[in-house]
N, C-alpha and C positions, 0 to 999 in steps of 0.2 A: 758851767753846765753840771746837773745831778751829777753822782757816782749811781756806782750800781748797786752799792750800800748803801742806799736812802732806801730800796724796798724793804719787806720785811724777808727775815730768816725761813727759809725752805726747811722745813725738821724732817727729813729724809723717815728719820727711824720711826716717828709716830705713824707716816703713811704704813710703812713695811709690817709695822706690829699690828694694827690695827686690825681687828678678827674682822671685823665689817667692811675691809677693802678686802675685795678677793679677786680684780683685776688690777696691772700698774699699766698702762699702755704707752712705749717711751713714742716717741712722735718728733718729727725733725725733717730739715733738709738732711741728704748724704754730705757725708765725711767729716760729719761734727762729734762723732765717737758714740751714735747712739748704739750699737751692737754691743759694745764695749760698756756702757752706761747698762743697760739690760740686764748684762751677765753679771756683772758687780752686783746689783740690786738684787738678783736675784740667788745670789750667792750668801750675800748677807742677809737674807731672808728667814733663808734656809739654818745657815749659823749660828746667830745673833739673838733672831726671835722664833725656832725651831716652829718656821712652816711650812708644809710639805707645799713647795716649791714647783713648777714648770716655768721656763723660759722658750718662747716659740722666735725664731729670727728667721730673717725671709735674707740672709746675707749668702750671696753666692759665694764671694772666699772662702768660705768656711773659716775661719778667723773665730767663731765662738768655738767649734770644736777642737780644737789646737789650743786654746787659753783653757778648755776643760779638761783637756789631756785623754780627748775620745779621737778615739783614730777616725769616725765620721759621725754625721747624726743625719737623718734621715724624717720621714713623716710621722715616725714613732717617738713617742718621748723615750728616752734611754738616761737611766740614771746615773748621776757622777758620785763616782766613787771616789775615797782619798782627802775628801772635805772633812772638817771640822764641826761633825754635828751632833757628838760623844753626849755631851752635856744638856745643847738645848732639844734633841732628839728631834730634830730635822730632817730633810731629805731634798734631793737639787735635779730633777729631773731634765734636761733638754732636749729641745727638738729643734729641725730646720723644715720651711714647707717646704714640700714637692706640690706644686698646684694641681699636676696633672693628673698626680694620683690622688690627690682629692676631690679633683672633681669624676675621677673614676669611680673611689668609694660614693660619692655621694650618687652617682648613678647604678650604680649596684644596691645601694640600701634603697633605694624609691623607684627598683623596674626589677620586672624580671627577667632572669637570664636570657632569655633569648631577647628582649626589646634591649636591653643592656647591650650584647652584642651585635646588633644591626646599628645602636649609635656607635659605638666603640669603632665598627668600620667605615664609619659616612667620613670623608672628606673633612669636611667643615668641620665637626666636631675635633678630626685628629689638629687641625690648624688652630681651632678657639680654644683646646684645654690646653695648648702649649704655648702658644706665641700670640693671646687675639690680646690687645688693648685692655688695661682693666681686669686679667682675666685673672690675675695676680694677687692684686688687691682687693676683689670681692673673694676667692679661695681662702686668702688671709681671713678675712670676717667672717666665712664658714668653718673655717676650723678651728678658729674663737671659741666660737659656736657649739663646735664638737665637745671640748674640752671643758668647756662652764658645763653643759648640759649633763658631763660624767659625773662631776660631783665628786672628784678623787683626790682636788689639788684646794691646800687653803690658798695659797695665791700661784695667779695666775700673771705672767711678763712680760709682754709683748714687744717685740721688736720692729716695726712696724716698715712696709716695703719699702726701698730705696728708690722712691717713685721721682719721676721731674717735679711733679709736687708730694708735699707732706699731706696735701688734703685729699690726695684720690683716696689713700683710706678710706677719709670718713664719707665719701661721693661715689664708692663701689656701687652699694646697696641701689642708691636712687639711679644709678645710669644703669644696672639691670635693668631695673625696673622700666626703664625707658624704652630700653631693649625690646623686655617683652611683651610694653604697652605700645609700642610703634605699629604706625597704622599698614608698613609694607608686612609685618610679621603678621598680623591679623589676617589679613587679605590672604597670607599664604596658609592660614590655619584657619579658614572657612572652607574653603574645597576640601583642604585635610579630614576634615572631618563630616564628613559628607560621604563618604566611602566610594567604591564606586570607578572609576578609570586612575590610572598612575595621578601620582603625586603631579609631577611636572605637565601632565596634559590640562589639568583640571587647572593647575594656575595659569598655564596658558590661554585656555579658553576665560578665566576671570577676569586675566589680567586686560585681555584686547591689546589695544598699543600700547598700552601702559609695559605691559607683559617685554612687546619685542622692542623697545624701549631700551628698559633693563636686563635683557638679554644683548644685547649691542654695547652695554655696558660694561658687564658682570659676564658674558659670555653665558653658553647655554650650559654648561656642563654644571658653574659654577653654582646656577640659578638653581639646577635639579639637587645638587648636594648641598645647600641651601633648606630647600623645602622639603627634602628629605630627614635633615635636618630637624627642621621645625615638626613635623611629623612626629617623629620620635622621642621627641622630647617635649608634645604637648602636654602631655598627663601629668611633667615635672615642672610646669612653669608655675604653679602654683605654688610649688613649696618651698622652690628656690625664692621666690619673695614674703613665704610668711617666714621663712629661715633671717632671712636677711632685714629684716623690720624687725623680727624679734630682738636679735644679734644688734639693732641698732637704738633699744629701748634698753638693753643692758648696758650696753656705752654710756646712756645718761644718767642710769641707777646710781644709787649712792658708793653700793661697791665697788663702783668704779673708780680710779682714780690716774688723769693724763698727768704725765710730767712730759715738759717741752724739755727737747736739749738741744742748743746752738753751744756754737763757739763765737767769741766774740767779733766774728767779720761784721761787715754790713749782708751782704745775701742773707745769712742762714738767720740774721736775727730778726731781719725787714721779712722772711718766712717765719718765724716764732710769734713774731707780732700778727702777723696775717692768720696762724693756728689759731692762736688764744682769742682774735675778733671772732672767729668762725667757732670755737666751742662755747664762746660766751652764745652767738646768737643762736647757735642750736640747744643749750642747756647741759652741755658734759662739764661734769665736774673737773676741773683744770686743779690740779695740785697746787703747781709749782712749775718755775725754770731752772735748770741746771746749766749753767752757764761753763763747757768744757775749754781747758787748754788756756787760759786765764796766765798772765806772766805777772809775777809781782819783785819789785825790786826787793833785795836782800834788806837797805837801811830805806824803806819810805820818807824818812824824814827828809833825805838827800836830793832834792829834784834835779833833774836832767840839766839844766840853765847851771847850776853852782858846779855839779859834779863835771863837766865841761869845761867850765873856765878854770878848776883847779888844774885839771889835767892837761891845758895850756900854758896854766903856768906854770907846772913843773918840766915840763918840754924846755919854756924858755929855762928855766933854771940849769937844766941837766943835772943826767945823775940818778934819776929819778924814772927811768923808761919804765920797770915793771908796773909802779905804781900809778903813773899815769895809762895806761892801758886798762890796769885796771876800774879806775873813772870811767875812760873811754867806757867800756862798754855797761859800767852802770847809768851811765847818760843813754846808753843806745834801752838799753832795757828800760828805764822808767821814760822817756818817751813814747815807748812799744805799749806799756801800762798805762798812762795817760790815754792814747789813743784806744785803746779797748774799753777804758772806761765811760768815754765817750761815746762808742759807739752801743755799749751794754745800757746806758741810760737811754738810747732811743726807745727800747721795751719799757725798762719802768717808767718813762714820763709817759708813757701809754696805757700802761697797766699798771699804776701805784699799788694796788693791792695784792697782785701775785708776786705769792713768794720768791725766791729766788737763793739759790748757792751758787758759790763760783768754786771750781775745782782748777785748783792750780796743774800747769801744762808741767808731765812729765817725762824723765830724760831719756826714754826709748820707750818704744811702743807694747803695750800689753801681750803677753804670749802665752801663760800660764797662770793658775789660782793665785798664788800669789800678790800678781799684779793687781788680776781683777778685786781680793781684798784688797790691797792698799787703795785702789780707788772706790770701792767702795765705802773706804772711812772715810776716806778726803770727800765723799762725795755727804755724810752724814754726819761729820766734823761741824756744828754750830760753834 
């Protein structure tokens, strides 16, 4: 079976220098180090090809803050101080989303204070800007959104949410959309606007059984803060979908540029392969894969079968214990390497033409700049 060096070489640093990429979007299953892939990237961004930098991570650990040496980050970008960017006169801004509060700002910038605060108190709105499905990962694309439209950053890094999938990102936008093309939303935003008796009586009388229906359902309370709801935030449904179309014709621009990052399991990479079909059929420019945590034997030449049977026979021999151990476990490691290369081949016999690096797996976990350089060379090491 292929290696995973039959693809061609990932050039990490031509994406990062390139003035006509001004987005990196990393993209992944969780716990393949994409937060950590991000912060490197955009570390060396900053460094290496002196460009004024943001990194946006949707990571509730807080794990990019702590490897930046910021005591927290919040919806603001806040600049890292203490990097190395003397020479290429760079800058390394990072942020982490708060959803909630951006989709508060974004209801403050498109109402006015009082319609802002009659949604700010509805019910539903307090449940859907915190905890509704989705509400995450489309916030994520709005504040994309936010940050291209400023105009302040030459590149921009995305961290992308730690969703059950890697695709609800790029499927925010269109299940909005669905949202608030869905024929129950409609039905409640024609009496809305109609003026005239309460919200909840007027969907009542629209609804007929349909109405006590979904009230038997949903309950009546739920139904009024619901349509209350939808009320409030008709005037905004409009630009929450030209925002988010916009935001999703920039994803396919040229300055765009997706790196996938799995680790060599089966899940995250049978997800990478699944990514890369889905931005091929949509049209986003796909970089590259970064293939993390990759284990490579010390002497390659030595395969698992020889380094084995020496270390049996020096057993029978005696005499010999530390150095058969240590076989022992070059046999257990280029096995471990054998099998990830096996499995790392399941993408490129899929995709021969995307790139790809392998970043070898390191001996504790990233905590500070430091780290995040050293993986960011290992990660632009050709």
């Amino acid at each position: 079976m292929p290696s995973a060096d039959v693809a061609p070489q990932l050039d990490v640093d031509q994406v990062l220098a390139d003035p006509g990429v001004r987005i990196v979007v990393c993209c992944g299953s969780g716990g393949v180090g994409k937060t950590t892939t991000a912060a490197a990237l955009a570390l060396r961004a900053a460094e290496q090809h002196g460009r004024r930098t943001v990194v946006l991570t949707i990571d509730p650990a807080r794990r990019l803050a702590q490897s930046l040496g910021l005591t927290e980050l919040d919806n603001t970008p806040r600049q890292v101080k203490g990097i190395d960017v003397e020479a290429s006169g760079g800058e390394l801004h990072a942020m982490m989303l708060d959803m909630k509060r951006t989709f508060d700002d974004v209801v403050l910038q498109h109402t006015d204070p009082a319609k802002a605060a009659e949604i700010f108190a509805n019910p539903f709105y307090q449940a859907m800007s915190s905890t509704f499905a989705g509400t995450q990962e489309y916030m994520a694309m709005e504040k994309l959104g936010q940050l291209h439209a400023r105009g302040e950053w030459d590149l921009i890094v995305v961290d992308t949410p730690p969703s059950r999938s890697a695709l609800d990102f790029l499927d925010a936008p269109a299940r909005l959309s669905r949202f608030l093309d869905g024929r129950m939303l409609r039905m409640m935003l024609a009496p809305a606007r109609s003026g005239g008796r309460s919200m909840f009586s007027l969907v009542t009388a629209s609804f007929g059984m349909f109405s006590k229906a979904v009230q038997k359902v949903l309950g009546a309370q739920l139904l009024t803060d619901l349509s209350g709801f939808v009320a409030a935030l008709d005037s905004m449904f409009g630009g929450f979908r030209q925002r988010a179309e916009q935001t999703y014709r920039i994803l396919q621009a040229r300055e765009t540029a997706f790196l996938l990052v799995a680790a060599p399991e089966p899940d995250a990479v049978r997800e990478a392969a699944y990514f890369a079909g889905r931005l091929r059929e949509e049209r986003m420019p796909l970089a590259g894969l970064v293939l993390n945590r990759v284990h490579r034997p010390t002497v390659p030449a030595l395969d698992a079968a020889t380094s084995r049977a020496a270390a049996d026979r020096l057993a029978e021999l005696g005499g010999h214990e530390g150095a058969a151990e240590v076989l022992r476990a070059h046999s257990a490691l280029a096995r471990q390497a054998a099998r990830e290369q096996q499995v790392a081949a399941r993408f490129t016999e899929a995709f021969p033409q995307v790139p790809t690096v392998s970043v070898t797996a390191q001996p504790a976990d990233v905590h500070d700049v430091d780290g995040l350089r050293t993986i960011g060379a290992a990660i632009s090491r050709s």
